[in-house]
C-alpha positions as CSV (number, residue, x, y, z in Angstrom):
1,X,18.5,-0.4,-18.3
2,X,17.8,-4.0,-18.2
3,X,15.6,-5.3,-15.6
4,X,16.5,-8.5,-14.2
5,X,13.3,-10.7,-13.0
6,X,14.5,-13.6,-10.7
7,X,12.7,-16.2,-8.5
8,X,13.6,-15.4,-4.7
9,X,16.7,-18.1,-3.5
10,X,20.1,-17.7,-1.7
11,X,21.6,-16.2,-4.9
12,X,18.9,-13.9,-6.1
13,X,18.7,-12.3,-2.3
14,X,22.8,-11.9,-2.2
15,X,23.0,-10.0,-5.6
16,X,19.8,-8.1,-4.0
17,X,22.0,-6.8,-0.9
18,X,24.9,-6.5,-3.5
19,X,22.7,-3.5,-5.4
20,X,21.1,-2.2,-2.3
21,X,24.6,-1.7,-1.0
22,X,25.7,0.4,-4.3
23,X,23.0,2.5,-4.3
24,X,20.9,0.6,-6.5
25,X,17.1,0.1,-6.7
26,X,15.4,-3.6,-5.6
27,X,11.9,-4.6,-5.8
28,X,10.9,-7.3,-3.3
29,X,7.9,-9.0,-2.1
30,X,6.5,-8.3,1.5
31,X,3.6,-9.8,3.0
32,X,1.5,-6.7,2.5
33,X,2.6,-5.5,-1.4
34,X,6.3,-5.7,-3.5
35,X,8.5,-2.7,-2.3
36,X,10.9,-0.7,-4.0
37,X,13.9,-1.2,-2.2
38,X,17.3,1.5,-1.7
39,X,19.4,2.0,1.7
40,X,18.0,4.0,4.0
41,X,21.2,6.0,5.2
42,X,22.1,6.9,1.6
43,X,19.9,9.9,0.2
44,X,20.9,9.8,-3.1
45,X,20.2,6.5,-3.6
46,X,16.4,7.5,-2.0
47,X,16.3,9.7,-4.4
48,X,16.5,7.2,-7.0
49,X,12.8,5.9,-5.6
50,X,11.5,9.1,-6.4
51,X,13.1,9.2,-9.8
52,X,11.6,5.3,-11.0
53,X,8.3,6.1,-9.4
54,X,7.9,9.6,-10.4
55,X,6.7,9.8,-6.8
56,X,6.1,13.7,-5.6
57,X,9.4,14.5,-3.1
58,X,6.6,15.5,-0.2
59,X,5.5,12.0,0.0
60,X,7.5,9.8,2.7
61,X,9.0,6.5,2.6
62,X,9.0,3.4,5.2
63,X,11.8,2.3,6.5
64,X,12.0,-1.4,6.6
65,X,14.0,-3.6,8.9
66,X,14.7,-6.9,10.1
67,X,15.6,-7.6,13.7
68,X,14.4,-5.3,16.4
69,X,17.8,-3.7,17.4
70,X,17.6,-2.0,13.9
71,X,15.1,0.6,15.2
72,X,17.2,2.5,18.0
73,X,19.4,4.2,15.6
74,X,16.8,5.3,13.5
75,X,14.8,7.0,16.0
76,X,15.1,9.8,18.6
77,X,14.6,8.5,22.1
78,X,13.0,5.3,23.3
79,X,9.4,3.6,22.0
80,X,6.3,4.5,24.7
81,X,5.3,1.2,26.4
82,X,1.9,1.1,23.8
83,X,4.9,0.9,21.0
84,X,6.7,-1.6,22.8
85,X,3.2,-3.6,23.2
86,X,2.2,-3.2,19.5
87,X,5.7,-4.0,18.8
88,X,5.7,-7.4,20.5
89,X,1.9,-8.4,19.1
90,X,2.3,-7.4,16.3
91,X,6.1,-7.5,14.7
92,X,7.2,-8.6,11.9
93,X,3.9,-8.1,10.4
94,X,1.9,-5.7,8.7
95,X,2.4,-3.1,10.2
96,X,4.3,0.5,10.4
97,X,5.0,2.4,13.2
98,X,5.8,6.1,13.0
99,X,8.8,7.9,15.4
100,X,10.8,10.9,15.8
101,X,13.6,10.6,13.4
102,X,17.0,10.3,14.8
103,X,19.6,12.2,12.5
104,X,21.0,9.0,11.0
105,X,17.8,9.5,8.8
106,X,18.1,11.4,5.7
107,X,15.4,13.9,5.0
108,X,15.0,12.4,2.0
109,X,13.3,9.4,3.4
110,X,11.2,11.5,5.4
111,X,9.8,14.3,2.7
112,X,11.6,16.4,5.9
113,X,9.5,15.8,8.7
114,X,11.1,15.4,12.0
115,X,9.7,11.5,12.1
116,X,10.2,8.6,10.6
117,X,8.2,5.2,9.5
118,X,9.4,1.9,10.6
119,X,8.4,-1.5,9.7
120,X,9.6,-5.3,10.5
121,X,7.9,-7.0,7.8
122,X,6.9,-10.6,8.3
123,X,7.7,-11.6,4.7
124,X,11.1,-14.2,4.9
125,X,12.9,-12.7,1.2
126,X,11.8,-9.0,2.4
127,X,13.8,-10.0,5.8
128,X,16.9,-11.7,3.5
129,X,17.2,-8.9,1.3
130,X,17.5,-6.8,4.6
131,X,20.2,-9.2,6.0
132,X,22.0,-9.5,3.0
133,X,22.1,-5.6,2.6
134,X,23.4,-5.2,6.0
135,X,21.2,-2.0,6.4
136,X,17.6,-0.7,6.8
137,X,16.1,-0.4,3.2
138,X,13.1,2.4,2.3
139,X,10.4,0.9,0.3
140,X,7.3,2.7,-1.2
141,X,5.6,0.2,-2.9
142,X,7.0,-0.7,-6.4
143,X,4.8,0.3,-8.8
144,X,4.4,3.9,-11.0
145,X,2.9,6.5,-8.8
146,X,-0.6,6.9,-8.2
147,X,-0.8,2.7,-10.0
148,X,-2.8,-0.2,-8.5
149,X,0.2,-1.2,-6.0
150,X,1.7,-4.7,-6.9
151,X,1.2,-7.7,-5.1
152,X,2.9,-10.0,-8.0
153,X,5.9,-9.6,-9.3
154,X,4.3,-9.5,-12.8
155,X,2.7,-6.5,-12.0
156,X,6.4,-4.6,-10.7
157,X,7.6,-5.8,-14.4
158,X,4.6,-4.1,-15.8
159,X,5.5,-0.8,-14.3
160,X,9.6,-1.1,-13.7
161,X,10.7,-3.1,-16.5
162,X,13.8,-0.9,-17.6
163,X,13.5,1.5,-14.6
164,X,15.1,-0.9,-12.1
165,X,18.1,-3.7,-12.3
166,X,16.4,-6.3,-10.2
167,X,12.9,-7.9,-9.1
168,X,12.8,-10.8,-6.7
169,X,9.8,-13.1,-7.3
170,X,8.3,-14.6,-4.1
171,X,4.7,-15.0,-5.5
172,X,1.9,-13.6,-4.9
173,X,1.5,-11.5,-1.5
174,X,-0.4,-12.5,1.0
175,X,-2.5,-9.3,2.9
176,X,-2.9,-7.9,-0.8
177,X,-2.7,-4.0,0.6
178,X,-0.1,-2.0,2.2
179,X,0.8,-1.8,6.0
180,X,-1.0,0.0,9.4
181,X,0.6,3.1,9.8
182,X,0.0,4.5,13.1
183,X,1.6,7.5,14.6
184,X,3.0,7.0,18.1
185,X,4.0,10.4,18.7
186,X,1.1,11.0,21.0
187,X,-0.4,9.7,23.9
188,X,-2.9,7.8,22.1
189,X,-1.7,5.6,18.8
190,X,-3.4,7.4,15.7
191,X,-3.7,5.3,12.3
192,X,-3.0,7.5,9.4
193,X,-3.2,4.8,6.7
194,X,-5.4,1.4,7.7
195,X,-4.4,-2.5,6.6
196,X,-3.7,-5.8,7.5
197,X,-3.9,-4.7,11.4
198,X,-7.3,-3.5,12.1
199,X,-8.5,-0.7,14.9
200,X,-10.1,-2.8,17.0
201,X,-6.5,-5.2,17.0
202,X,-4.6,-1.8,18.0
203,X,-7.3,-1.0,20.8
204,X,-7.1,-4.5,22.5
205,X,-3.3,-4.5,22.8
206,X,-3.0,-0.5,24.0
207,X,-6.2,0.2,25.9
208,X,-7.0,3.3,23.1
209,X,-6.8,4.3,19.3
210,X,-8.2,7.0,17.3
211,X,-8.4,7.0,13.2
212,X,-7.3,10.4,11.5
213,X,-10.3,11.7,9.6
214,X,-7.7,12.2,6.8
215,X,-8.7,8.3,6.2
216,X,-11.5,8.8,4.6
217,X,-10.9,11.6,2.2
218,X,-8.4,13.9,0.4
219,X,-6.2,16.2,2.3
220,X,-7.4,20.1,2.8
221,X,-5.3,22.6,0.8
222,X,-2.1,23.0,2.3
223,X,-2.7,20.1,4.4
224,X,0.7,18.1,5.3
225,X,1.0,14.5,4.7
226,X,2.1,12.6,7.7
227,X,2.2,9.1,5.9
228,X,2.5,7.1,2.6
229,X,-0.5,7.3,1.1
230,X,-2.7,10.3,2.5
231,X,-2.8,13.3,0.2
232,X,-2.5,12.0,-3.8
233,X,-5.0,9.9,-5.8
234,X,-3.4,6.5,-5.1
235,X,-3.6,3.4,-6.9
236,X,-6.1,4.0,-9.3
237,X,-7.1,2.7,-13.0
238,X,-6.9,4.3,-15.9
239,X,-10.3,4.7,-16.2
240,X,-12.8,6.7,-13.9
241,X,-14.2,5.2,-10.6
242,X,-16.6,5.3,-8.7
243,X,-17.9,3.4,-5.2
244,X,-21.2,3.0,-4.7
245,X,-22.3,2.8,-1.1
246,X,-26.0,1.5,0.5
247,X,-28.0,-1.5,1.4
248,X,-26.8,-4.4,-1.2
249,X,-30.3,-4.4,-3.0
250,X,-30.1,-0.4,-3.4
251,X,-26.3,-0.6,-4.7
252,X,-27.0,-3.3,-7.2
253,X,-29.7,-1.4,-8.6
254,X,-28.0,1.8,-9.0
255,X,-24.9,0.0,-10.7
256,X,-27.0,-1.7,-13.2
257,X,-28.4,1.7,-13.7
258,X,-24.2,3.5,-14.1
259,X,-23.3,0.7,-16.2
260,X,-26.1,0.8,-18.8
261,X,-25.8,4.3,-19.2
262,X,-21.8,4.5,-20.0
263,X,-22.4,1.9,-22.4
264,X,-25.1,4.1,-23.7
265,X,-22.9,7.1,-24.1
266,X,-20.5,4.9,-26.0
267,X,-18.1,4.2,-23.4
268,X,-16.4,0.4,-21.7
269,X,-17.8,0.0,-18.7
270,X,-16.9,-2.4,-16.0
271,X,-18.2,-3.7,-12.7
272,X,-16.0,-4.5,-9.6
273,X,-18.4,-6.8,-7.0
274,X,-18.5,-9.1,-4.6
275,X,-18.3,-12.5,-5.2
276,X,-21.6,-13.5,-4.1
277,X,-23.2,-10.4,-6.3
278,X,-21.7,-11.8,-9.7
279,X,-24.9,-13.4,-10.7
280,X,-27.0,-10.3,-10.1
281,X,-25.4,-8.5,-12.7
282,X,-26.7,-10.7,-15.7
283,X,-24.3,-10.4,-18.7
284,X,-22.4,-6.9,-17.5
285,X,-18.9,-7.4,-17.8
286,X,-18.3,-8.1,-14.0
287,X,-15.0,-9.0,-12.6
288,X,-15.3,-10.6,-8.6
289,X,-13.5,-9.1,-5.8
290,X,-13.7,-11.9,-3.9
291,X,-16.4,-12.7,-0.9
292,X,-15.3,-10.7,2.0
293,X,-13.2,-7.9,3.1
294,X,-9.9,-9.9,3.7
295,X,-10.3,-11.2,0.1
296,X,-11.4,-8.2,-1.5
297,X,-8.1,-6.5,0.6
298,X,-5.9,-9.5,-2.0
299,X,-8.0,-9.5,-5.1
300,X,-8.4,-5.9,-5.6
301,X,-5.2,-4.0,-7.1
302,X,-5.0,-6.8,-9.3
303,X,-8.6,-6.2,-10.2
304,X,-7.6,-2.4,-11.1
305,X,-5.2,-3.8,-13.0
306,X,-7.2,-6.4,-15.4
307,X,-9.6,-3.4,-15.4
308,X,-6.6,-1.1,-17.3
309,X,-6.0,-5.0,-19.3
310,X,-9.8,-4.6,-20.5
311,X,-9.7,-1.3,-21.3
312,X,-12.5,-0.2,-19.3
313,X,-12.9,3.6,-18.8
314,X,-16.1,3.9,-16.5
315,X,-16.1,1.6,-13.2
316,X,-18.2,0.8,-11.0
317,X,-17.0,-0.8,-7.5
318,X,-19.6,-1.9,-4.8
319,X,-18.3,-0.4,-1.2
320,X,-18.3,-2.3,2.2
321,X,-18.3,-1.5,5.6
322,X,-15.9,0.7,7.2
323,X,-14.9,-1.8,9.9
324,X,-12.3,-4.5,10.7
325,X,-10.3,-4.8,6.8
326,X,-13.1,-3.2,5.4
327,X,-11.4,0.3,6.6
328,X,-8.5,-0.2,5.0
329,X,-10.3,-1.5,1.7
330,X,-12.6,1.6,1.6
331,X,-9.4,4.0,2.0
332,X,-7.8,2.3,-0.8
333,X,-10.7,1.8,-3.0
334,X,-12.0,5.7,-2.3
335,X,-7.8,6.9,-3.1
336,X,-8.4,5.2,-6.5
337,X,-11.8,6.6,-7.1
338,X,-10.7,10.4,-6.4
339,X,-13.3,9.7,-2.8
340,X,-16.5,9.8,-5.8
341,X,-18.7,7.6,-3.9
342,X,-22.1,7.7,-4.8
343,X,-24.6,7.0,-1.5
344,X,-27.6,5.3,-2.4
């Protein structure tokens, strides 16, 4: 298959909706990562996700759409008043909300649970493509499972090229990880996966919020996955990772100490810090993740990435705090690393 890789405009977005329409796959950019785009209603095409990705069948899919009367046929009943209020704040934007399914869902999109994930991205091509489809489109994120996620289009080519019939370039993406998924099935909004909107957002606007411990680690044996993104090793290098956590002085040490030793025992190691740590390192082979959480939560699937483009098969990641973005960057960073974080 030849994959077409075309700058987003008028034309680019109609053939989009054209494919999505006949069953065909579509990456796109969103504001959080690029998607891999089929119709929603049409499980076969769905299936076709699974297929490119070689994503396991038990994992769900989002549902993405673009103007809020989308969402009543795809769910059973009406939104609580804390959706409607995280709705309003917070839509289009980063962020996934997660329903009882109506029927018009196939189980397909859902890995057959009896809910469904919604999102009304903020991104303006991810919103086109939607319009110019004339249906709600389900998008993992569109790389090769258990891959760095993209947030170029580059990076979808990398991993799609001859998988898929069309990319739309719309740069690079601006939150860098993939949406807030919070369950609003209950009488308290739950995040199962963390991003762009943070706890403490989701606890101003609804008076209450709780985190699933699944956050922070791997799912028990026969444990159920709920949302994208909770029970397999997700977007991880080639190479082995590991996050080391501590006071910065302590961390810096103990990397120096990882890093000399791999190269000792023959192998390419590699060091993933912040921005302001760089010069701490000396000559290690050091890439930055940027100088905070919000730009580590951009820089660092495409750090994972130039790490696989190096060659490096031992890394070494400092960690940061679990708080605002920093949540969501130490649930992605510890998916990628298997959870082998080394306290010190």
């Amino acid at each position: 298959m030849h994959t077409e890789l075309l700058p987003v405009s008028p034309e680019s977005i109609a053939r989009g909706g054209e494919l999505i329409r006949a069953g065909r796959l579509v990456a796109f950019p969103t504001e959080t990562v690029y998607g891999l785009g089929a119709n929603a209603l049409d499980a076969e095409a769905v299936k076709s996700i699974f297929e490119a990705k070689g994503r396991p069948g038990d994992n769900p899919l989002i549902v993405h759409i673009s103007a809020l009367e989308q969402l009543s046929p795809l769910i059973e009943g009406e939104p609580s008043p804390a959706a409607r209020a995280l709705m309003d704040a917070c839509w289009p934007g980063p962020m996934t909300l997660i329903f009882p399914k109506s029927a018009l869902v196939p189980a397909e999109v859902t890995a057959g649970l009896d809910t469904v994930a919604v999102r009304f991205p903020a991104h303006p091509a991810a919103r086109a493509l939607i319009d110019a489809a004339g249906l709600p489109i389900a998008a993992p994120s569109a790389n090769r499972s258990g891959r760095p996620s993209p947030t170029e289009a580059a990076h979808v080519l990398e991993d799609m090229d001859g998988r898929i019939p069309l990319i739309l370039d719309g740069g690079g993406c601006q939150v860098g990880l993939e949406s807030t998924v919070i369950d609003m099935t209950g009488g308290t909004p739950r995040i199962l996966r963390p991003g762009g909107v943070t706890p403490a957002q989701i606890e101003a606007i609804c008076g209450g919020v709780s985190v699933d411990d699944a956050v922070m680690r791997p799912l028990k044996e026969g444990e159920r996955p709920r949302s994208p993104g909770m029970k397999y090793r997700h977007y991880a290098p080639t190479g082995d990772l590991t996050i080391v956590r501590g006071a910065a002085e302590d961390v810096i040490r103990a990397i120096r100490g990882l890093y000399d030793a791999a190269l000792a025992a023959g192998r390419s190691p590699l060091i993933l810090a912040l921005s302001g740590h760089i010069a701490d390192y000396g000559d290690r082979r050091t890439l930055s993740l940027g100088a905070n959480e919000t730009e580590m939560a951009r820089a660092m699937f495409a750090r994972l990435r130039d790490a696989d483009a190096l060659g490096a098969d031992a890394l070494f990641s400092e960690a940061v705090p679990e708080d605002g973005m920093g949540l969501a960057v130490m649930n992605r960073l510890g998916r990628a690393a298997a959870f082998h974080i080394l306290e010190v």
